[in-house]
C-alpha positions in Angstrom: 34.2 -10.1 22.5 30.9 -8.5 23.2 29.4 -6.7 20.8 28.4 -3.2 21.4 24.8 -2.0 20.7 25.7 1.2 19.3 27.4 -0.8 16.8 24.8 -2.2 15.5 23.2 1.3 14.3 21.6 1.6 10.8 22.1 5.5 11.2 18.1 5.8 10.6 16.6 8.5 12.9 12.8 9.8 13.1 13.4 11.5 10.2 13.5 8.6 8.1 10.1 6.8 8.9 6.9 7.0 6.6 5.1 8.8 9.3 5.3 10.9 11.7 7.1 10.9 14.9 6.9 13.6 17.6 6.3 16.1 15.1 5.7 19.8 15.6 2.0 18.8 16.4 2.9 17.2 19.5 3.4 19.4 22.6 7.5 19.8 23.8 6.4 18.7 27.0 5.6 15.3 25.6 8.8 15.1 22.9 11.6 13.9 25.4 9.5 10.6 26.4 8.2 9.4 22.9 11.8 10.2 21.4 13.7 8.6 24.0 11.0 5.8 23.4 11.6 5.9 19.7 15.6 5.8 20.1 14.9 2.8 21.9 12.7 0.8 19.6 14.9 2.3 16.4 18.1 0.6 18.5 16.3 -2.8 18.8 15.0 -2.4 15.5 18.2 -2.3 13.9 19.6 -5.1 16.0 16.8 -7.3 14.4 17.4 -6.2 10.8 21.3 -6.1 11.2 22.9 -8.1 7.6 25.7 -9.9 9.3 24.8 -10.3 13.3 23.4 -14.1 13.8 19.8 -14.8 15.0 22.1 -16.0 18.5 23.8 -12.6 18.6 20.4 -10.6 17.8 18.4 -12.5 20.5 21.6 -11.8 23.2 21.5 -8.9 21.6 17.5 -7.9 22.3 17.7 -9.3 25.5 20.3 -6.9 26.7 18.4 -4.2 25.7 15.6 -5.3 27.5 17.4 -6.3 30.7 18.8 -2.8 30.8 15.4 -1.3 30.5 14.0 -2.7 33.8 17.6 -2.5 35.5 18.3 -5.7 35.2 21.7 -6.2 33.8 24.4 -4.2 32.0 23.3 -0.8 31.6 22.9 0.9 27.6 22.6 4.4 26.9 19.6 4.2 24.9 17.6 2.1 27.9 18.8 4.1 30.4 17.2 7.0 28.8 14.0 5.9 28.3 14.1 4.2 31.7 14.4 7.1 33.5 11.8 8.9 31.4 9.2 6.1 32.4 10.5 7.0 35.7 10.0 10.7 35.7 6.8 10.3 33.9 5.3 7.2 35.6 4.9 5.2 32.5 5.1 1.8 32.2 8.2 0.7 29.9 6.4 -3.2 29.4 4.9 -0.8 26.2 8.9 -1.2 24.9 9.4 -4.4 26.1 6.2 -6.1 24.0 8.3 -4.5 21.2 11.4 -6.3 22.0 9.0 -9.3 21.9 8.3 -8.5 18.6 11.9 -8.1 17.2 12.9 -11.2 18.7 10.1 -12.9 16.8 11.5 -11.2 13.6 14.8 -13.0 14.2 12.9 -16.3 14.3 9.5 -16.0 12.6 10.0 -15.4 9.1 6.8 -16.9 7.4 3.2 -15.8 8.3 0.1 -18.3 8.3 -2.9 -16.0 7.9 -4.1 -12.5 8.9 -5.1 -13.5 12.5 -1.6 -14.4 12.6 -0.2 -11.4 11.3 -2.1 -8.9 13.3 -0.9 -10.8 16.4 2.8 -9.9 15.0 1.2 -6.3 15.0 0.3 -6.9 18.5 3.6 -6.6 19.8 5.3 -5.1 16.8 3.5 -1.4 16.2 0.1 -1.2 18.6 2.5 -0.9 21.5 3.8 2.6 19.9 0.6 4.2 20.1 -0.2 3.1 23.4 2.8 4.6 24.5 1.9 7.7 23.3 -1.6 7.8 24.5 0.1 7.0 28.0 2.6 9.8 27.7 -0.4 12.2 27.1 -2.7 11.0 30.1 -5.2 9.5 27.4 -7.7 6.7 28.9 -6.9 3.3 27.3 -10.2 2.1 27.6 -11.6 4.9 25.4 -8.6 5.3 23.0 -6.7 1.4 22.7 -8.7 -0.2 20.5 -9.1 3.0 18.0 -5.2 2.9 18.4 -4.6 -1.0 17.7 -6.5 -0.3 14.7 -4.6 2.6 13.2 -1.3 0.9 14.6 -2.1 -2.1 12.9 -2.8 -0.8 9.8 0.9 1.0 9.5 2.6 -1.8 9.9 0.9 -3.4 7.7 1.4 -0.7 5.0 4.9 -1.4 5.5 5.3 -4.7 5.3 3.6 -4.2 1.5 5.0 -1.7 0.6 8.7 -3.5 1.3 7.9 -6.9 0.6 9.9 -7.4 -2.0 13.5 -5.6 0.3 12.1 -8.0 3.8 12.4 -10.9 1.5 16.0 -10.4 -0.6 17.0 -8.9 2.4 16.3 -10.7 5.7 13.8 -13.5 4.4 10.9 -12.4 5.9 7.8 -12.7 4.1 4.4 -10.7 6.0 2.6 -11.7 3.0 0.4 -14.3 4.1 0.3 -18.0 3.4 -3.4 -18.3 3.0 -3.4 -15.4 0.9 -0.6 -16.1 -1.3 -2.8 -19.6 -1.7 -5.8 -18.0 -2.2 -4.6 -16.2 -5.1 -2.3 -18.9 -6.5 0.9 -17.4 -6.3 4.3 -18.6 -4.5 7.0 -16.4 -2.0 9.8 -17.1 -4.5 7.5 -14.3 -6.7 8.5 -11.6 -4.0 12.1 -12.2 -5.7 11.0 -11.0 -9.4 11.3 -7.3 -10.9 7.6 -7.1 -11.6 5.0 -8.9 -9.3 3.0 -11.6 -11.1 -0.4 -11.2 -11.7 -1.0 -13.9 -9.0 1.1 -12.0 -6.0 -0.4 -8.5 -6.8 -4.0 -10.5 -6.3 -2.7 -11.8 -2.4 -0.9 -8.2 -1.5 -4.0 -6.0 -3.1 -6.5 -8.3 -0.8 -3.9 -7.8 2.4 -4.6 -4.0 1.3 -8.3 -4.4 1.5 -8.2 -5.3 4.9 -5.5 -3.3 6.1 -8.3 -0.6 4.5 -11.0 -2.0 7.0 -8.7 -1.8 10.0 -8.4 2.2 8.9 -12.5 2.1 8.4 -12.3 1.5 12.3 -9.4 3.8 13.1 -10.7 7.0 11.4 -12.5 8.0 14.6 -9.4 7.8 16.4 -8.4 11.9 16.3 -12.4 12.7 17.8 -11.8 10.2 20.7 -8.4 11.9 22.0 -8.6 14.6 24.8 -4.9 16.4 24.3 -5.9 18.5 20.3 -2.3 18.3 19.4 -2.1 14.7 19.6 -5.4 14.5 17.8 -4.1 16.6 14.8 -0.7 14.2 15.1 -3.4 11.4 14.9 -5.5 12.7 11.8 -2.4 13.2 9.9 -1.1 9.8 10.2 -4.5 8.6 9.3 -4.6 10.6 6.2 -1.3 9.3 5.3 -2.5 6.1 5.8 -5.8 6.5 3.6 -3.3 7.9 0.7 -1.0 4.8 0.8 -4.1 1.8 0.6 -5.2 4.3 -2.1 -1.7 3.8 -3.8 -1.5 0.1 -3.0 -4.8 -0.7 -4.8 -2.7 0.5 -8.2 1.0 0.0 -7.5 3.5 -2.3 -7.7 5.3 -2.7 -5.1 7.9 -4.6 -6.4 8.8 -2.1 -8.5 6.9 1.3 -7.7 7.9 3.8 -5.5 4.7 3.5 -3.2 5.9 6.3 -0.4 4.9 9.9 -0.8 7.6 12.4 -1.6 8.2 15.5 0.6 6.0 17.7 -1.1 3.4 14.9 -0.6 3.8 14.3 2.9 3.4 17.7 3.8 -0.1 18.3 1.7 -1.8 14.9 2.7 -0.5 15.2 6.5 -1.4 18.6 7.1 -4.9 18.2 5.5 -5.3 15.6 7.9 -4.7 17.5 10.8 -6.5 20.4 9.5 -9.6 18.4 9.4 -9.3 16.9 12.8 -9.0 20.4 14.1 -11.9 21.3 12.1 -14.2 18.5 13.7 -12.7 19.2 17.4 -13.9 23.3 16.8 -17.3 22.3 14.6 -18.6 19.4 17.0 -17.8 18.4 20.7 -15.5 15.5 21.2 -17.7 13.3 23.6 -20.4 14.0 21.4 -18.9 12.6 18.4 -17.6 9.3 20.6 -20.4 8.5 21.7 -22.1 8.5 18.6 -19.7 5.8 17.2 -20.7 3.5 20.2 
């Protein structure tokens, strides 16, 4: 019996995610393609984090998805529609596909060597996203991408601390790095205790650090953007970021609640924005990108 996608659904929507997506801040205009993009990716997502599927039926699984994208096989409601928004739009879906790559890699890959390694995961897992987005507003990859890979990067990894402990009870993944678990002396079976040891809070805090320097070279990300609403989107996500490393350098995750509350995400996004407004009205864009060249 085939198994339908739609009943693979965690029930999770935009809503749920620890930042933004398609907020207010991003022109209506623009709001059909990134959420039909997002229904998409949330849809393989889920597939790849499903409890009881088996890695054969999550690969047959992604790969359905991902033939229905390019028109390729059996169609799926949540392909269709983000196929025929690339359509409309003239945006290339491979942007989705590189993140089927990288849920099909979660179904198989469950150990990480060393940084390079996981920000090759990030590659395919979470840069894509923003690219998207960039794409959907007319932004110019070769002034924007590598601002973007930076700031995309550093979210996923922020995730990946923040739920180390759930990705490995859960599904076995561990994004906490081999060489830096080494480094630091500790083990993966740690990720399975109530309190981290001494030993794995060393390896996750110096994963923070550099997830830290990736947001060092995303922070002039907002200034680089033509559309002003994306760029306020932008400097709120980055502030959100900066808040969590902050938190990370302190917390627990294995037994802290590292996300920010409502209240929370509503101060430290909006300030963000705020201030990327505030540069964009105070100092002319291509001024302030070329000065970072």
């Amino acid at each position: 019996m085939m198994i339908d996608v739609a009943d693979t659904s965690s029930g999770k929507t935009h809503r749920d995610e620890n930042f933004p997506v398609a907020s207010v801040l991003i022109a209506p205009r623009h709001r059909a393609p990134i959420m039909a993009f997002y229904d998409f990716v949330r849809a393989a997502d889920d597939i790849s984090d499903h409890s009881t599927l088996t890695p054969e039926q999550k690969l047959e699984l992604l790969d359905r998805l991902d033939a229905a994208l390019i028109g390729k096989g059996p169609d799926e409601p949540v392909a269709a529609r983000l196929r025929e928004r690339c359509r409309e739009r003239r945006l290339d879906p491979q942007h989705a596909r590189d993140l089927i790559t990288a849920f099909k890699r979660d179904v198989t890959y469950l150990r990480y060597r060393d940084w390079d390694d996981l920000v090759f995961y990030c590659r395919y897992s979470a840069m894509p996203v923003g690219r998207f987005v960039c794409d959907v507003h007319g932004e110019d990859p070769a002034r924007v991408w590598n601002a973007n890979d930076a700031l995309c990067a550093a979210l996923q990894v922020i995730n990946h601390l923040q739920d180390c402990a759930k990705d490995y009870r859960n599904l076995n993944r561990v994004y906490v790095t081999a060489e830096s678990l080494a480094a630091h002396g500790a083990a993966v079976e740690m990720l399975g205790e109530t309190r981290a040891p001494a030993p794995l809070l060393a390896a996750i805090r110096d994963l923070n650090e550099r997830t830290a320097s990736l947001l060092d070279q995303s922070r002039v990300f907002a200034d680089l953007l033509d559309d002003a609403r994306l760029a306020m989107e932008v400097g709120a996500i980055q502030a959100l970021a900066e808040r969590l490393v902050e938190r990370l350098r302190i917390a627990d995750p294995l037994c802290d609640y590292v996300h920010e509350g409502k209240l929370g995400f509503a101060l430290v996004s909006g300030m963000g924005a705020i201030g990327a407004l505030m540069r964009r009205i105070s100092r002319p864009r291509r001024k302030m990108a070329d000065a970072t060249r």
